[in-house]
Structures are given as C-alpha cells and as structure tokens.
N, CA, C and O atoms as a DFTB+ gen file, in Angstrom:
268 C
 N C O
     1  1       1.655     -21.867      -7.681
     2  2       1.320     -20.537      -8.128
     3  2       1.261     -19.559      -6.952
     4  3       1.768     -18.438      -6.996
     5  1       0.542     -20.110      -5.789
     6  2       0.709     -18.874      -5.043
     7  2       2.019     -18.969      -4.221
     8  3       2.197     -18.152      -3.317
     9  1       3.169     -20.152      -4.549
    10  2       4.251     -19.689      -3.803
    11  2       5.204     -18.303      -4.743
    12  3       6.110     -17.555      -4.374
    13  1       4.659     -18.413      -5.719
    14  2       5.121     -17.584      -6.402
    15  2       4.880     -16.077      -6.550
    16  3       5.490     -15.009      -6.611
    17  1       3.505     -16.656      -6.573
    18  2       3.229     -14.939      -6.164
    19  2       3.523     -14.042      -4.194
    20  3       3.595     -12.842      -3.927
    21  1       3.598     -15.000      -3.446
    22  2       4.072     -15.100      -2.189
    23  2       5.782     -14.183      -2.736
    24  3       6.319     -13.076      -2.743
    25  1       5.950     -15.272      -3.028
    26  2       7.594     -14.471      -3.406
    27  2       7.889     -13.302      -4.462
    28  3       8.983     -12.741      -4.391
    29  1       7.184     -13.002      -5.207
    30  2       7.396     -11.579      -5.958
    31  2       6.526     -10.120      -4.679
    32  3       6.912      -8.980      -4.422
    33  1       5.420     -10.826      -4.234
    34  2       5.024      -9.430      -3.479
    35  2       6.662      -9.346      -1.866
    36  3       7.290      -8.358      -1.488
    37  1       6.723     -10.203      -1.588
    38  2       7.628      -9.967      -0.845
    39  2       8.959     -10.058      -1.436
    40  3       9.530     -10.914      -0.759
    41  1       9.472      -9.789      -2.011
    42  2      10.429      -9.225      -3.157
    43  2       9.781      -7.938      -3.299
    44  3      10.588      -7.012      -3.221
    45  1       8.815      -7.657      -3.447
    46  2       8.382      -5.696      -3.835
    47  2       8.660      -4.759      -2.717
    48  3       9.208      -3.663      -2.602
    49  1       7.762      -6.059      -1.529
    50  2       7.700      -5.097      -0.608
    51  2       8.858      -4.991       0.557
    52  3       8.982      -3.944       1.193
    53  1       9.445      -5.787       0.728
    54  2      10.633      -5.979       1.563
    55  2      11.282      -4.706       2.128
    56  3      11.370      -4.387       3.314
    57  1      11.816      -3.895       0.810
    58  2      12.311      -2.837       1.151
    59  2      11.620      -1.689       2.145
    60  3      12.135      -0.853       2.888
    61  1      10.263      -2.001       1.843
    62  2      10.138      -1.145       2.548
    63  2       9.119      -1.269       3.720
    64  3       8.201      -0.504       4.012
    65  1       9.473      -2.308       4.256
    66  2       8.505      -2.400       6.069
    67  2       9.873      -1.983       6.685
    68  3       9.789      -2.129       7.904
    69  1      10.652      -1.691       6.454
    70  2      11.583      -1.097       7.893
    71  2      10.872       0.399       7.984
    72  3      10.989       1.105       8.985
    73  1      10.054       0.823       6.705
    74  2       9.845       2.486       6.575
    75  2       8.790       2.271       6.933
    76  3       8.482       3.215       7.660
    77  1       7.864       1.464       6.865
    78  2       6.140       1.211       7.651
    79  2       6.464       1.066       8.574
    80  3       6.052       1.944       9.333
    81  1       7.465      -0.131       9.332
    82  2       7.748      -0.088      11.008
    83  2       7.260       1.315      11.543
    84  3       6.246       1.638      12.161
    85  1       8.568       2.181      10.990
    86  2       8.890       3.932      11.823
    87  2       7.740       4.557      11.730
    88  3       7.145       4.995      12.715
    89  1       7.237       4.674      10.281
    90  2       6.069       5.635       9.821
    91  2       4.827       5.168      11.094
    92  3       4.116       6.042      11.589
    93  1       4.697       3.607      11.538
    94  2       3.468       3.191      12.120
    95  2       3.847       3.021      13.561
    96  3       3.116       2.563      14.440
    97  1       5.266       3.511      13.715
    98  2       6.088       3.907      15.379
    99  2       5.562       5.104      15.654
   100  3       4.905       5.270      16.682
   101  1       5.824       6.273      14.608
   102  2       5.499       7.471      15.128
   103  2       4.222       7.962      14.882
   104  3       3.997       9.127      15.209
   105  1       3.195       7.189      14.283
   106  2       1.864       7.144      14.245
   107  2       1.029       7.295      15.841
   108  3       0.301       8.157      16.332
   109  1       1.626       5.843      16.359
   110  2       1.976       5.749      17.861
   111  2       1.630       6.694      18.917
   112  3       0.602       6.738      19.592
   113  1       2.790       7.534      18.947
   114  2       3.658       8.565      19.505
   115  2       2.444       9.484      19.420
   116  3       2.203       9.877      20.561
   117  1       1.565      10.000      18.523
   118  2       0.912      11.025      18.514
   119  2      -0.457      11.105      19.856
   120  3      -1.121      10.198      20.356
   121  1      -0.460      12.334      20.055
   122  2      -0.998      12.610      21.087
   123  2      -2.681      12.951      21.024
   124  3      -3.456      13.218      21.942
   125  1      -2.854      12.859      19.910
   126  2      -4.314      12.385      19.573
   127  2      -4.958      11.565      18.917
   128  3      -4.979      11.664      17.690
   129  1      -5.455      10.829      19.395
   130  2      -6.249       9.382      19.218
   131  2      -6.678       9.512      17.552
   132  3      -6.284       8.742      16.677
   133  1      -7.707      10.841      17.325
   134  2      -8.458      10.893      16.355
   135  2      -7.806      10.965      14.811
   136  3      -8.241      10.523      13.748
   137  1      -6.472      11.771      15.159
   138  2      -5.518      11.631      14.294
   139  2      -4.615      10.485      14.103
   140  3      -4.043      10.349      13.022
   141  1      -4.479       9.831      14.859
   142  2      -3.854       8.558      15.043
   143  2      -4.683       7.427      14.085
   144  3      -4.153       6.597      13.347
   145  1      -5.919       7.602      14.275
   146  2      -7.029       6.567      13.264
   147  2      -6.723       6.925      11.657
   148  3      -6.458       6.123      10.761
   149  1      -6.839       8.326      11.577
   150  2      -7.485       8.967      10.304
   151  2      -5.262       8.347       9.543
   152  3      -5.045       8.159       8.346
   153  1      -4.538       8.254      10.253
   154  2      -3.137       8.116       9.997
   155  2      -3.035       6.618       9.496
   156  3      -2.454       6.196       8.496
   157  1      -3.692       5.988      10.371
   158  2      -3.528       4.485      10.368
   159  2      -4.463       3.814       8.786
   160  3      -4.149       2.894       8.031
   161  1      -5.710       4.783       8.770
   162  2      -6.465       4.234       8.040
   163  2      -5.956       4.702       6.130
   164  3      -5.983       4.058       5.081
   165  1      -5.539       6.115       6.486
   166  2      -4.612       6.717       5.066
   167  2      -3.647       5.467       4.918
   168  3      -3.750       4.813       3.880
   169  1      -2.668       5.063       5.925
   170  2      -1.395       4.124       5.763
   171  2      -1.765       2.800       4.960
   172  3      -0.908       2.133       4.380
   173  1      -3.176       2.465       4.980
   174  2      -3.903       1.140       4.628
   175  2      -4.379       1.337       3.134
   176  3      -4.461       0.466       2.268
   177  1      -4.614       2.406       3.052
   178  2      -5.938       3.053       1.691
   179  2      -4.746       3.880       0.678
   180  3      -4.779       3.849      -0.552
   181  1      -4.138       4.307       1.160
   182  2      -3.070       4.777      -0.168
   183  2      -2.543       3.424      -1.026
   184  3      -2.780       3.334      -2.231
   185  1      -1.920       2.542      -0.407
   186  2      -1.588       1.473      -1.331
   187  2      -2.371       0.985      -1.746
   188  3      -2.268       0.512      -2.877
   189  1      -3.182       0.910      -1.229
   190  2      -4.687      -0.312      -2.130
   191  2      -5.244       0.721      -2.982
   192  3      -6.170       0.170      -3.577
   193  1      -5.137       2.351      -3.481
   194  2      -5.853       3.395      -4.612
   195  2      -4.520       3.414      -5.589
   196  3      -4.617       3.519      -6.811
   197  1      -3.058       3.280      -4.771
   198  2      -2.079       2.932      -5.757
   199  2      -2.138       1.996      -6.883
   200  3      -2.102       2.005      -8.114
   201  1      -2.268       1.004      -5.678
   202  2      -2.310      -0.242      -6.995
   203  2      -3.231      -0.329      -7.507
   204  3      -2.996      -0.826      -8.609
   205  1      -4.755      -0.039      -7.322
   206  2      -5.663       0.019      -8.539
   207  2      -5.852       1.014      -9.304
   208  3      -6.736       0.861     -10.146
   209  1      -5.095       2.377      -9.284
   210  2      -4.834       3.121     -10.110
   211  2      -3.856       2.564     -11.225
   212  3      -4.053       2.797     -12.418
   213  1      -2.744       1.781     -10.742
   214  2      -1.599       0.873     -11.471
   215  2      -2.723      -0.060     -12.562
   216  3      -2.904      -0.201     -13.772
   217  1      -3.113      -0.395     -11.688
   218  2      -4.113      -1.854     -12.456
   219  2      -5.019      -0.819     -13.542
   220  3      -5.117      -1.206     -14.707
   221  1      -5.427      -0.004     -13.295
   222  2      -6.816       1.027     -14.416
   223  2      -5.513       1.585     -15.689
   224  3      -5.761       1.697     -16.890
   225  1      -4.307       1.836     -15.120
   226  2      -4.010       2.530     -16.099
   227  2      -3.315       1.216     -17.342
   228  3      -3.284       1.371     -18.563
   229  1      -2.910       0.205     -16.714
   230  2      -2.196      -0.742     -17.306
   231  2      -3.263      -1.683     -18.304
   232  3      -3.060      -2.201     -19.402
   233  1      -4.493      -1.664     -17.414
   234  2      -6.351      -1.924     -18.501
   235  2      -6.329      -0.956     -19.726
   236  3      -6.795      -1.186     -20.843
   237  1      -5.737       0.098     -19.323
   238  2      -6.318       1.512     -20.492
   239  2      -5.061       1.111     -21.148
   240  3      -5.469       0.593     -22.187
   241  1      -3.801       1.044     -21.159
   242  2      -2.900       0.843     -22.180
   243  2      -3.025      -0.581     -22.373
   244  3      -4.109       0.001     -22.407
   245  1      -3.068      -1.964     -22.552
   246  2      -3.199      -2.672     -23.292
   247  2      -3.984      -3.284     -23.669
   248  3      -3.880      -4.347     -24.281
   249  1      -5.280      -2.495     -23.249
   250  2      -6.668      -3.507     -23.727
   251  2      -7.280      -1.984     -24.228
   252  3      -7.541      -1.773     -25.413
   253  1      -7.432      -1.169     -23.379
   254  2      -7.699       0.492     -24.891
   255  2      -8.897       0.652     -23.782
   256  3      -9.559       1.599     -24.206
   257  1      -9.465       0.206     -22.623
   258  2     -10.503       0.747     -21.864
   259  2     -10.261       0.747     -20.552
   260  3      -9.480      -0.163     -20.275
   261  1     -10.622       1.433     -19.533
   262  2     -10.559       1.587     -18.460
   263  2     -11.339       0.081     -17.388
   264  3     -12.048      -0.825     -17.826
   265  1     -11.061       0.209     -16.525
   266  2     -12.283      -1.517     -15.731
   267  2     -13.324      -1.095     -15.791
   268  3     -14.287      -1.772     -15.431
C-alpha cells in the first residue's frame, strides 16, 4: 500500500520539482534574509492549505459536510 501511494504522489508531483528547483534557486538569490524565510515558508504552506482545501471540499461534496 504505501508503495503505491509512493508512486501516485510521485506521478503528481514529478512535473513539477524542476519548477520548485528554480522557484527555491531564486528564493536563494534574494538579498534579504527576512524575505527569503517568509518565501521559503509560503513555498511549504500553500500546498499543504491546497490540499486540505481539496480534501474539505471533496468531504462537502460526497459526504454533504465540511471536516
């Protein structure tokens, strides 16, 4: 089971770590530290409010309530 699920998230995500590479290259590059954190920590926290926004709305359409 978890080779499986091993292989569908990397099947999702594949495409796109060549675009996290650059995005977390030129994160890098920036010339202030403080912005550099607040960049790094958005890059971490958008996908994880994605997918449990995915997960709340997919609760509300086939079970009729929110988590």
């Amino acid at each position: 089971m978890e080779d499986m699920l091993e292989l569908i998230l990397s099947t999702l995500f594949m495409p796109f770590e060549s675009k996290y590479e650059n995005f977390l290259h030129r994160i890098n590059r920036m010339p202030h530290k403080a912005l550099k954190i607040i960049f790094k920590v958005l890059l971490i926290l958008i996908p994880f409010a994605l997918i449990f926004g995915l997960c709340c709305l997919c609760s509300y359409l086939f079970r009729g309530y929110w988590i």
